[in-house]
ZAPAVO-158810 format. One record per residue (C-alpha): residue number from 0; residue in one letter; chain; x, z, y. Coordinates in Angstrom, 3 decimals. Each point is the difference from the previous one (the first is absolute). Layout:
! ZAPAVO-158810
<r NUM, a, A, <X, Z, Y>>
...
//
This chain:
! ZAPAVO-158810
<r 0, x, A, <58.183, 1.065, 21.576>>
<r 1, x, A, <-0.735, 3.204, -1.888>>
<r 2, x, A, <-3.494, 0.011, -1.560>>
<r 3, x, A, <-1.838, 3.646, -1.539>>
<r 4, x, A, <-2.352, -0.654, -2.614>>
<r 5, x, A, <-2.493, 2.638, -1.250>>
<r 6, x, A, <-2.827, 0.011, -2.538>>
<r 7, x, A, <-2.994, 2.502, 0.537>>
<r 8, x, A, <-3.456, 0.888, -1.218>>
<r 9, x, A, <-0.656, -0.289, -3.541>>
<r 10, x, A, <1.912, -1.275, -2.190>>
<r 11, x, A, <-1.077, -3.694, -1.618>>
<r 12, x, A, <1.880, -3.032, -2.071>>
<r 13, x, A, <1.650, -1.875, 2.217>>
<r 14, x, A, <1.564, 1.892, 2.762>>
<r 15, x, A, <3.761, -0.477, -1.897>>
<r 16, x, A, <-0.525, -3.717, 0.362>>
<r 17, x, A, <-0.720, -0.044, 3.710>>
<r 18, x, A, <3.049, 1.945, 0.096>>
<r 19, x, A, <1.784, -2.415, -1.549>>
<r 20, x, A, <-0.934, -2.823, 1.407>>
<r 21, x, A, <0.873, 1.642, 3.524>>
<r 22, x, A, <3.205, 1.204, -1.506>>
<r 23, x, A, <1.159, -3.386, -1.780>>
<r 24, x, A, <-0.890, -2.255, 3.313>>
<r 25, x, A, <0.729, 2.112, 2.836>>
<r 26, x, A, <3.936, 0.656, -1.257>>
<r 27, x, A, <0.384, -3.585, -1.667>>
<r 28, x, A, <-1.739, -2.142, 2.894>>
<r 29, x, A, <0.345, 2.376, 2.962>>
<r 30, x, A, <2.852, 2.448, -0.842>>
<r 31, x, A, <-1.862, 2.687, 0.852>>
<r 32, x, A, <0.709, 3.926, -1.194>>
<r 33, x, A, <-2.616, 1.667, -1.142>>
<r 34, x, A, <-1.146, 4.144, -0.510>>
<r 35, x, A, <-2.436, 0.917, -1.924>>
<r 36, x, A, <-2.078, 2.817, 1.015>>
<r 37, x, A, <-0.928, 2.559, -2.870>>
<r 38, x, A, <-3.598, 1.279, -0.168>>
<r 39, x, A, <-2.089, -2.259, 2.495>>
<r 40, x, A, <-0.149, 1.758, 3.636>>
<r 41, x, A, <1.852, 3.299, -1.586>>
<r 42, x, A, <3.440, -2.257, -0.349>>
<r 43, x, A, <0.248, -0.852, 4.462>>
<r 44, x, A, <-1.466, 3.085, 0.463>>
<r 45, x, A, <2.178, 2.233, -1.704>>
<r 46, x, A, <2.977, -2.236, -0.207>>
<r 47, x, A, <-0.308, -0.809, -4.025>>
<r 48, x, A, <1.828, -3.086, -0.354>>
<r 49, x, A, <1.468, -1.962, -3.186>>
<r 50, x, A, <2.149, -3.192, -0.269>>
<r 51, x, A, <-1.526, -2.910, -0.199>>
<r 52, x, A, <1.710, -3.708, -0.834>>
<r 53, x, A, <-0.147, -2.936, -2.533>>
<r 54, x, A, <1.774, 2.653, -2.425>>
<r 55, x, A, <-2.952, 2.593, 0.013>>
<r 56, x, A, <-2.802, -2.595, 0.062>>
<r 57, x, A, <1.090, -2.054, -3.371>>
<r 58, x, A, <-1.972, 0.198, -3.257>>
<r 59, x, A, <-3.101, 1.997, 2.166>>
<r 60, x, A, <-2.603, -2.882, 0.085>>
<r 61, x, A, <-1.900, 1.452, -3.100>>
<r 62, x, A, <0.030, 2.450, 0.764>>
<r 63, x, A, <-2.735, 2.440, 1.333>>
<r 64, x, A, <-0.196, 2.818, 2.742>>
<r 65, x, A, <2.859, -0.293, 2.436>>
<r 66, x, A, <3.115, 1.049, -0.041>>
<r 67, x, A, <-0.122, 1.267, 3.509>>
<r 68, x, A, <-2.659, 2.847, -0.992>>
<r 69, x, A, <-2.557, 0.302, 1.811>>
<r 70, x, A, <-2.659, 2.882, 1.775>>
<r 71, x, A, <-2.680, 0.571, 2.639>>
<r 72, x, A, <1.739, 1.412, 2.441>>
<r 73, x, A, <-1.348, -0.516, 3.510>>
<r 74, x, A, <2.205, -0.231, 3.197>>
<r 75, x, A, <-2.615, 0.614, 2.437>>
<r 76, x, A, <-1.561, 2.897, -1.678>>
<r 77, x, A, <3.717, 1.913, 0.611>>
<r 78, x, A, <1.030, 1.558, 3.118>>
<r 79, x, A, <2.773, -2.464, 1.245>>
<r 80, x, A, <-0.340, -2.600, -3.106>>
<r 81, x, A, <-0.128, -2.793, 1.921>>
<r 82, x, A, <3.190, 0.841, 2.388>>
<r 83, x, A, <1.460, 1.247, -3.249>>
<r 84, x, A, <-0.815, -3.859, -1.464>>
<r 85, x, A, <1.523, -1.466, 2.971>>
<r 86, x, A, <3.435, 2.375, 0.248>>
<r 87, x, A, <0.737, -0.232, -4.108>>
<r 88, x, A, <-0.511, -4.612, 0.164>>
<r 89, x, A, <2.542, 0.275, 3.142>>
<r 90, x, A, <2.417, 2.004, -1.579>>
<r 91, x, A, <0.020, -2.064, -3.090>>
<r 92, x, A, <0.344, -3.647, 2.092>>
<r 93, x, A, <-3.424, -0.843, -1.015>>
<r 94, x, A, <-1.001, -2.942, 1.983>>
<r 95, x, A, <-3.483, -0.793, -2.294>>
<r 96, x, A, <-1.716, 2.135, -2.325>>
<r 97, x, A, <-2.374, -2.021, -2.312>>
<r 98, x, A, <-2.731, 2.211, -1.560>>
<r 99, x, A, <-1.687, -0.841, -3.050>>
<r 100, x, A, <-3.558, 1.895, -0.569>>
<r 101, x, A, <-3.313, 0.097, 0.353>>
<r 102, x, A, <-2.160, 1.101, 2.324>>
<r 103, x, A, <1.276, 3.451, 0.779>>
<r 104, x, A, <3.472, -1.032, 0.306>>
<r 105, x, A, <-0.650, -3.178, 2.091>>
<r 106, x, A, <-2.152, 2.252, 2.429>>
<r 107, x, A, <3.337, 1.898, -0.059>>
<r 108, x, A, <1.888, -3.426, 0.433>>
<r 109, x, A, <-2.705, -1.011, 2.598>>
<r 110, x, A, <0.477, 2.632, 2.301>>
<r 111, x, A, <3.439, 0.173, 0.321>>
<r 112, x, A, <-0.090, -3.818, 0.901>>
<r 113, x, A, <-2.026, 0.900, 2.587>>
<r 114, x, A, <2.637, 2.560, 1.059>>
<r 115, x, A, <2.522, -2.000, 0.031>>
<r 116, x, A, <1.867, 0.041, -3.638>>
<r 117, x, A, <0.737, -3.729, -1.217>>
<r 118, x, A, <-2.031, -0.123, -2.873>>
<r 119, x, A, <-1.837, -2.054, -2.921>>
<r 120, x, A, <-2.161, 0.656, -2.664>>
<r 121, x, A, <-0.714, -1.133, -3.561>>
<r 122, x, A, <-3.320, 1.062, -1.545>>
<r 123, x, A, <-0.329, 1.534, -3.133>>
<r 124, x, A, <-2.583, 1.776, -1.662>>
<r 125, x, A, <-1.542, -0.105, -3.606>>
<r 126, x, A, <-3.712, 0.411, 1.832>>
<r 127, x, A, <0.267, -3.593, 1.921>>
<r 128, x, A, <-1.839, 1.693, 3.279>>
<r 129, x, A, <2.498, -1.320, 2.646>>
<r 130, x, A, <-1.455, -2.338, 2.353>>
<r 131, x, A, <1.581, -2.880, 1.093>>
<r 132, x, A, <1.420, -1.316, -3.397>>
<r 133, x, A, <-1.617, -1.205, -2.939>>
<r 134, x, A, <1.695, 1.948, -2.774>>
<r 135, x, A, <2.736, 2.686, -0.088>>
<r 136, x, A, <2.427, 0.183, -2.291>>
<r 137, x, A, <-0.730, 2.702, -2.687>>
<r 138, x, A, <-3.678, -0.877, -0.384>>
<r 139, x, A, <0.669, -2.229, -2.362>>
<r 140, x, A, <1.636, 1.987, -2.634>>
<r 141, x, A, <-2.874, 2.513, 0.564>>
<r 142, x, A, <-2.703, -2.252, -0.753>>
<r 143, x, A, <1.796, -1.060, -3.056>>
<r 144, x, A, <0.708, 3.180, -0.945>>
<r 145, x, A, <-3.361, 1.416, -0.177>>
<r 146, x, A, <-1.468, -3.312, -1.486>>
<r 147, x, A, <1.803, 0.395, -2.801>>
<r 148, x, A, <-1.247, 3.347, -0.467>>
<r 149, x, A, <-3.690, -0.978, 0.454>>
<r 150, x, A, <0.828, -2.440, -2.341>>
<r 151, x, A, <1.156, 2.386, -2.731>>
<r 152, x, A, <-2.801, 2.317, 0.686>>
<r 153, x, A, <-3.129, -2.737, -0.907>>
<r 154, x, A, <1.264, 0.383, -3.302>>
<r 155, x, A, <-0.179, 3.951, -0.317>>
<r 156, x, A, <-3.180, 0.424, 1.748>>
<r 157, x, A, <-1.411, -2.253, -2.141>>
<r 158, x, A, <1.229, 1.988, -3.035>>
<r 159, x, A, <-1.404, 2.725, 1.312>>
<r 160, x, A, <-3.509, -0.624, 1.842>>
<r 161, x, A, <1.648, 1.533, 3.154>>
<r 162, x, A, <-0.165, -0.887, 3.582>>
<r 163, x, A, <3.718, -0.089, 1.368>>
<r 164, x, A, <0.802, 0.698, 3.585>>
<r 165, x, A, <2.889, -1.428, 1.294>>
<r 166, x, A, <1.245, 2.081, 3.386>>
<r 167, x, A, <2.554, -2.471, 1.814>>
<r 168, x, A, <1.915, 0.587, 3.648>>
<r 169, x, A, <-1.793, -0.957, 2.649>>
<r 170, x, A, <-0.494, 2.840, 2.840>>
<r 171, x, A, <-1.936, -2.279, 2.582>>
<r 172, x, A, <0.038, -3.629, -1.569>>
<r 173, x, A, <-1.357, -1.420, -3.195>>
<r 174, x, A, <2.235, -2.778, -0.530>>
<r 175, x, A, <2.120, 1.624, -3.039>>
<r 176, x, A, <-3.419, 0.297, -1.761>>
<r 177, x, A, <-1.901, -3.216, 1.184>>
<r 178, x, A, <2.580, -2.522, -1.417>>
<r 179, x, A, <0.957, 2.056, -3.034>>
<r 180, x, A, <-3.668, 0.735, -0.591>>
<r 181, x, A, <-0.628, -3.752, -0.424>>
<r 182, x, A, <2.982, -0.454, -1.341>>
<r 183, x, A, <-0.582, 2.476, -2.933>>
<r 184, x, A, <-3.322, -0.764, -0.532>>
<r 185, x, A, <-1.402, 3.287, 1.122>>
<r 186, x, A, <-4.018, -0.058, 0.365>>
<r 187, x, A, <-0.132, 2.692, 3.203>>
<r 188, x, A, <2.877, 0.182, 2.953>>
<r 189, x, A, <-0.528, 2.874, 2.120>>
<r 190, x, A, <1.484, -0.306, 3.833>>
<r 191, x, A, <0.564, 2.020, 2.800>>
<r 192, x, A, <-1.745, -2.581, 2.518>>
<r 193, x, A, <-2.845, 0.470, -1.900>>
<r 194, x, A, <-1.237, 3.450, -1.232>>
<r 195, x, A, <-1.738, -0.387, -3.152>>
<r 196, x, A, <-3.555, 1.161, -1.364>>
<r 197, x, A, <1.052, 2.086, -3.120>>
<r 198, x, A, <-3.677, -0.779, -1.383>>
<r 199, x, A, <0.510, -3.755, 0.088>>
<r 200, x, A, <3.639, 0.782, -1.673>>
<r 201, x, A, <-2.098, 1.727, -2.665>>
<r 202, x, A, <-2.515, -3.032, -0.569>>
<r 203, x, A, <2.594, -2.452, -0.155>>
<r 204, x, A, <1.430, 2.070, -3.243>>
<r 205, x, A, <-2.952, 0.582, -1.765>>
<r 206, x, A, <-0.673, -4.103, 0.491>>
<r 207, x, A, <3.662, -0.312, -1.339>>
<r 208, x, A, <-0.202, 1.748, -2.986>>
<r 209, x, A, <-3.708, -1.842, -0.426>>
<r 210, x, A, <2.285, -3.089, -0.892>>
<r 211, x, A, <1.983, 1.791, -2.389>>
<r 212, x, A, <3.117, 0.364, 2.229>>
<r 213, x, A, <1.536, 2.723, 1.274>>
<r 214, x, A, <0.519, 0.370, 3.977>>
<r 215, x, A, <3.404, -0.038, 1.980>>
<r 216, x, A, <-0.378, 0.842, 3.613>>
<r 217, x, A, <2.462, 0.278, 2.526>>
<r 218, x, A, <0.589, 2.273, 2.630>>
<r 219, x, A, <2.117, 0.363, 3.316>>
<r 220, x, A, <1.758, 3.298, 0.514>>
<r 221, x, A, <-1.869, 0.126, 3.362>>
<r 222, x, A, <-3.675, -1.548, -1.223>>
<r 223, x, A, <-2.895, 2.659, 1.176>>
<r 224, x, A, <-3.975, 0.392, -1.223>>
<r 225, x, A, <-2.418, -0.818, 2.309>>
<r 226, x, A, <-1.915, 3.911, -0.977>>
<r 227, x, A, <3.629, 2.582, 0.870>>
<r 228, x, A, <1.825, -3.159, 1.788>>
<r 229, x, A, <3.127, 1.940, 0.088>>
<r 230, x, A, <3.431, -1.280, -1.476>>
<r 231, x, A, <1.159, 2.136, -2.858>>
<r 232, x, A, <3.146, 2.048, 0.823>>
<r 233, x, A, <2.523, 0.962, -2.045>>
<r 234, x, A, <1.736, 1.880, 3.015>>
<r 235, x, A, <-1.712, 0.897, 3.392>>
<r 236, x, A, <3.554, 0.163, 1.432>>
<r 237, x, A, <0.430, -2.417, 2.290>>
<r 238, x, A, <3.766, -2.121, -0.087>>
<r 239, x, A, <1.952, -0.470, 2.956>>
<r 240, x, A, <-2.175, -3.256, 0.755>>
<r 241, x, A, <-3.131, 1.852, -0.150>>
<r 242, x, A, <-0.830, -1.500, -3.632>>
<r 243, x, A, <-1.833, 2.680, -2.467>>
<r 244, x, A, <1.219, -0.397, -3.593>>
<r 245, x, A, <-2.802, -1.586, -1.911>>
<r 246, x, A, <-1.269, -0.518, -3.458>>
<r 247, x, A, <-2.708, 1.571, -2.695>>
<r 248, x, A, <-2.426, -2.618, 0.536>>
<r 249, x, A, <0.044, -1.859, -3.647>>
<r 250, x, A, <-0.128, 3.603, -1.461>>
<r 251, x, A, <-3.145, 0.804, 2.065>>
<r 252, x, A, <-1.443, -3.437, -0.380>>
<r 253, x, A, <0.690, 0.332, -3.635>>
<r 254, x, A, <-1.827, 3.408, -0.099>>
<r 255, x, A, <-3.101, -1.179, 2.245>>
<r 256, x, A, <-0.632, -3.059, -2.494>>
<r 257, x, A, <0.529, 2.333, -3.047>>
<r 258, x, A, <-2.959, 2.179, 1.177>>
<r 259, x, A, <-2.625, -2.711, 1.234>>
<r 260, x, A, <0.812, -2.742, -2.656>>
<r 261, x, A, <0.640, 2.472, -2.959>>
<r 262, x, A, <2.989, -2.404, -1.021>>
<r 263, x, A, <3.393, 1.092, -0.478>>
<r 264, x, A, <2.019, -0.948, 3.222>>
<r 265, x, A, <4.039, 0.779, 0.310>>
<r 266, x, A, <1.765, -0.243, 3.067>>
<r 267, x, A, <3.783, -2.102, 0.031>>
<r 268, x, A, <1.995, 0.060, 3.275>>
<r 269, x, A, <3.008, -2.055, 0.325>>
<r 270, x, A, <1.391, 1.701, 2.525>>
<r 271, x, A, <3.512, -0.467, 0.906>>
<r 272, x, A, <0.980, -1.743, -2.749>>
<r 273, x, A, <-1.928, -3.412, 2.644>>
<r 274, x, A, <3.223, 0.289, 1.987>>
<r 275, x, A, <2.970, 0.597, -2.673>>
<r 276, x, A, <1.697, -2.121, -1.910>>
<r 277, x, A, <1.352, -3.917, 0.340>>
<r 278, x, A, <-1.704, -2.202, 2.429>>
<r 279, x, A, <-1.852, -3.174, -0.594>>
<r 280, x, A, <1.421, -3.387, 0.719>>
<r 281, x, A, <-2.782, -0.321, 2.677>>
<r 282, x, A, <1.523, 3.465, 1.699>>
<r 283, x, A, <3.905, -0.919, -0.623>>
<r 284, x, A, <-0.550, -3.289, 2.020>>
<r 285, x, A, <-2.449, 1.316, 2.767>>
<r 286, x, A, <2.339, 2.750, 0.354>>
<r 287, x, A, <3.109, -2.357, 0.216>>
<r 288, x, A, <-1.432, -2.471, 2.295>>
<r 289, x, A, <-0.859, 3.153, 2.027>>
<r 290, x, A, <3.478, 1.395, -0.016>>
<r 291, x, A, <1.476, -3.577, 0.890>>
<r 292, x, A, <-2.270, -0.345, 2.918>>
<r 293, x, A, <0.585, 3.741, 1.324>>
<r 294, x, A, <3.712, -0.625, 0.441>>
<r 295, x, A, <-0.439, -3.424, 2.038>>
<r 296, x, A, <-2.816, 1.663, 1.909>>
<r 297, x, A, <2.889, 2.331, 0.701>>
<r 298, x, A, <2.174, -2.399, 0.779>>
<r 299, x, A, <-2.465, -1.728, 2.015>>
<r 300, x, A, <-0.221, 3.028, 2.295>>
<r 301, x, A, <-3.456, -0.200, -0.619>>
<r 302, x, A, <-0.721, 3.983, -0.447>>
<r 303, x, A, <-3.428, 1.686, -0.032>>
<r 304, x, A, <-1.321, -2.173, -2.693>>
<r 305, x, A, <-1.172, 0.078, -3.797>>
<r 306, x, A, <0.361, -2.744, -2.275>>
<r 307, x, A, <-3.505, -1.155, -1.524>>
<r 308, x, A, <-1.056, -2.524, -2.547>>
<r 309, x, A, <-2.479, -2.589, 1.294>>
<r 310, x, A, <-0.972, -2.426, -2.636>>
<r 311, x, A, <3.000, -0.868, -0.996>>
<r 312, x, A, <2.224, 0.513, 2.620>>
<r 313, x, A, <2.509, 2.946, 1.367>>
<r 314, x, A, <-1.042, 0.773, 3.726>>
<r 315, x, A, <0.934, 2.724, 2.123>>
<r 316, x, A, <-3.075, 1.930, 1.704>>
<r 317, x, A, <-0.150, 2.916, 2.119>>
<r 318, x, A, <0.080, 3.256, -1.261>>
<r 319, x, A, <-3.080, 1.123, 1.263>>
<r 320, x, A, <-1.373, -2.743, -1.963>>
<r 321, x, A, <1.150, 1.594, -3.005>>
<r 322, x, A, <-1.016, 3.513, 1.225>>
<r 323, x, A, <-2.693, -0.335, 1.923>>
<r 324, x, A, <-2.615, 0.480, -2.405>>
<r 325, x, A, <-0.660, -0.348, -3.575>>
<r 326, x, A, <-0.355, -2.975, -1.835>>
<r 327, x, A, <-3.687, 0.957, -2.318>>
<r 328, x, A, <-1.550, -1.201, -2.994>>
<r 329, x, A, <-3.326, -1.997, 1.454>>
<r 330, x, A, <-3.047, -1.479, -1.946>>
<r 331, x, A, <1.711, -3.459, 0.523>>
<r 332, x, A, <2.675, 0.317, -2.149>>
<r 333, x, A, <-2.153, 0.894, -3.139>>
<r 334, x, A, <-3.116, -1.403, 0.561>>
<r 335, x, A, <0.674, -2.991, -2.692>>
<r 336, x, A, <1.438, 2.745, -2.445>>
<r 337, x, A, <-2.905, 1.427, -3.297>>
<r 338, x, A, <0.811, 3.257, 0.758>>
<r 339, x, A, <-1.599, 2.799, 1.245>>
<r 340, x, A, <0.900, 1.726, 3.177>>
<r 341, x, A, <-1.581, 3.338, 1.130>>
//
């Protein structure tokens, strides 16, 4: 059997060891060949392809990104993508393609299952908003990521007298900045679920500083006031998913405290530096037992699924489950937490 394998979407810690793990088992246990796609849907649409055996997948584990690129390139918004798709995995031998992604390149994945292409998925996204599974791989090493840099901010707003706001990824969910909110010790989170009263923000500082302590609040890229609820944009352009480009809303945060509170207030976004670099050991092993369980669901014949964590077990789920809808930040899961939210 000849098996594609693509990686699409952003980019998060991770993705190389699902590759692996694919790589390693499907040649050693199956005897499988393997081609790797370059640049998510771009690579069977246009026909990029690049070797890939146990040679080109030693020594990656640590490391982050993926070596198969990646973009957001979408089949079905192409005249002739998807026959394109179909043409370029026949001429190569491709018997299974297993897509690893989120949510835009499962719906890809999703959809072509339904068309016929023999197909699983692996989810993976830094924001933790697929349904279906508990965690994705990636999430991890953001959260820990931007903890540490709450962490090493307490002690320079304190310094200072200053409010810090932390801006963290997070277009439609809040997980990134629930868990390392609470994590960090922040005193506000900000989410999109919940659009936030910028006059209770302000209160909340002024009490802060009342104690001799200087505020840290955190902020998802996609969090909106309840007075002007729009998201901030950076870019009104939309991608090839329909996604605007967003961020700006710690700087205007920062600026709307600054003029009702009278405090100094600086803005810090993370950015892109919440998907680079070496993954956690959390991520490395989700994304292995991942990769392991993609292959045998491939060998399985058992196409049109996504592999999900439940508890503590690999299962293999639909992908509409995975696609479907988004999996949101709800009062539940921070009701017990001493922070404030909104």
């Amino acid at each position: 059997m000849r098996v594609g394998v693509l990686t699409g979407g952003g980019d998060c810690p991770g993705l190389n060891a699902v590759i692996r793990a694919v790589v390693r088992k499907g040649v050693q246990t199956y005897g499988y060949d393997f081609v790797g796609f370059r640049d998510g849907w771009r690579g069977p649409l246009e026909n990029v392809t690049v070797p890939l055996g146990v040679d080109q997948v030693r020594g990656i584990l640590p490391r982050g990104g993926t070596i198969l690129k990646s973009s957001r390139t979408n089949p079905f918004k192409i005249d002739g993508g998807v026959e394109k798709i179909k043409e370029n995995l026949a001429g190569n031998g491709i018997d299974a393609l297993i897509a690893i992604g989120g949510e835009d390149t499962l719906g890809v994945a999703t959809k072509l299952a339904d068309l016929g292409v023999d197909v699983v998925g692996v989810p993976k996204t830094i924001d933790n908003d697929l349904s279906g599974t508990d965690f994705t791989f990636g999430f991890d090493t953001a959260v820990n990521i931007a903890m540490e840099a709450i962490d090493r901010l307490h002690t320079t707003a304190e310094s200072h007298h200053r409010v810090l706001v932390v801006e963290v990824m997070g277009r439609h969910a809040g997980w990134i900045a629930l868990h390392a909110g609470i994590a960090g010790g922040a005193n506000v989170v900000l989410v999109p679920e919940q659009p936030f009263d910028i006059e209770k923000v302000c209160d909340y500082v002024n009490k802060r500083f009342e104690s001799h302590y200087s505020p840290i609040i955190v902020v998802s890229e996609g969090a909106v006031p309840v007075e002007g609820g729009d998201m901030t944009l950076q870019s009104g352009e939309l991608d090839a998913f329909g996604h605007v480009r967003l961020g700006g809303i710690g700087d205007r945060l920062a600026r709307e405290i600054e003029d009702r509170t009278g405090k100094e207030a600086r803005a810090v976004v993370l950015g892109h530096v919440q998907r680079g670099g070496t993954p956690t050991a959390f991520d490395r092993w989700l994304a292995t037992r991942f990769g392991l369980q993609a292959i045998t669901a491939v060998h399985d014949g058992d196409f049109g699924k996504m592999m999900a964590l439940r508890g503590t077990e690999i299962v293999r789920v639909p992908l509409i489950e995975g696609t479907g809808e988004l999996k949101l930040v709800q009062p539940a899961h921070y009701a017990e937490a001493e922070v404030f939210f909104g």
